[in-house]
C-alpha beads as a LAMMPS data file, in Angstrom:
LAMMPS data file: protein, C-alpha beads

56 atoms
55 bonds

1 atom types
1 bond types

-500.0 500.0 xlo xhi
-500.0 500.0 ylo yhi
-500.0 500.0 zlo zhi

Masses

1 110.0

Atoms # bond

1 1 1 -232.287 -286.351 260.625
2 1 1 -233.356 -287.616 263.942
3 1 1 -237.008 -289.032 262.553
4 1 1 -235.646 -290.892 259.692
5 1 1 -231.523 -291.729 259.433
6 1 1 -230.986 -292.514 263.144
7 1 1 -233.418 -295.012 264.129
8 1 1 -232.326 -296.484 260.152
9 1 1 -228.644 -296.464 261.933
10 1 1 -229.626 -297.286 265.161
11 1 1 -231.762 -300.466 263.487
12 1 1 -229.601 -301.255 261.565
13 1 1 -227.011 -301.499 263.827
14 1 1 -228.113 -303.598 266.192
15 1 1 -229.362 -306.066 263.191
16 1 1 -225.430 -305.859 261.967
17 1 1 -224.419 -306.701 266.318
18 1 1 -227.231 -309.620 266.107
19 1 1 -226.152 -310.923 263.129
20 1 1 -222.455 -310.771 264.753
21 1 1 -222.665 -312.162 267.850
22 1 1 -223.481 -316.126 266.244
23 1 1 -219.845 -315.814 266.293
24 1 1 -219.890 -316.998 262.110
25 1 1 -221.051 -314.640 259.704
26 1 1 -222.761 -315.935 256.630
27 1 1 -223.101 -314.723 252.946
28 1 1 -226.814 -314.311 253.527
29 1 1 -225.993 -312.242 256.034
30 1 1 -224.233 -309.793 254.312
31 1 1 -227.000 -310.060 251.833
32 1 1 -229.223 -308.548 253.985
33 1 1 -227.438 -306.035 255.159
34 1 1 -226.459 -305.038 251.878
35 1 1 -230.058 -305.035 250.446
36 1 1 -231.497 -303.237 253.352
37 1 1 -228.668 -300.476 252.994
38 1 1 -229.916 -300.002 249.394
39 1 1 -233.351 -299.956 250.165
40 1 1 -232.466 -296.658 252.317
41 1 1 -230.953 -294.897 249.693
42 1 1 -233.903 -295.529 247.519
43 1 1 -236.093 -294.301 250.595
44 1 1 -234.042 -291.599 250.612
45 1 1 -234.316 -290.522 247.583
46 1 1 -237.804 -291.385 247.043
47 1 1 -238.951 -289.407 250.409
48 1 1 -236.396 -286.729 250.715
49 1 1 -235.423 -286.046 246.947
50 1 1 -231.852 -285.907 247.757
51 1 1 -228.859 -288.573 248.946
52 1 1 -228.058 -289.449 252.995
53 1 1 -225.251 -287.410 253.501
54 1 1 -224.817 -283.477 254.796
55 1 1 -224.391 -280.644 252.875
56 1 1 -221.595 -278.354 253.914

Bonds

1 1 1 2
2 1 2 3
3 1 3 4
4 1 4 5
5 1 5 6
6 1 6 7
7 1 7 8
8 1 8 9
9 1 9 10
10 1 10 11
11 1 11 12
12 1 12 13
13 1 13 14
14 1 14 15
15 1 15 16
16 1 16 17
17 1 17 18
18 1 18 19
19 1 19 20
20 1 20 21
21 1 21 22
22 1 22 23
23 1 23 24
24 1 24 25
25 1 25 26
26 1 26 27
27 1 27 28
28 1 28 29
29 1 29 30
30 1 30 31
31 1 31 32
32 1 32 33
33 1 33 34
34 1 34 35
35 1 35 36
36 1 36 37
37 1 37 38
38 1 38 39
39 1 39 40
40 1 40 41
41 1 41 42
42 1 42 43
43 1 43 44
44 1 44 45
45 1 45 46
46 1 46 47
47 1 47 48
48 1 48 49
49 1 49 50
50 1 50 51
51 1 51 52
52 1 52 53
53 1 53 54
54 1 54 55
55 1 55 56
């Protein structure tokens, strides 16, 4: 948890507050975010064998 989903969150995050704080968000922008937030369920998956999310 702490060595791989919170410094994704905390990354991506602040890249979501950067992109933000131009005051005009662009489709590119969402672009990116979206792509990156795919490419860390496929890292998940790939690495961990198993989706993001706890297990109750």
């Amino acid at each position: 948890m702490l060595s791989w989903h919170l410094p994704v969150l905390v990354g991506m995050t602040a890249l979501a507050a950067c992109l933000l704080s131009t005051g005009r968000l662009r489709r590119w922008h969402g672009d990116v975010l979206l792509g990156l937030y795919v490419a860390y369920w496929v890292v998940s998956f790939a690495v961990f064998g198993e989706a993001p999310v706890e297990a109750d």
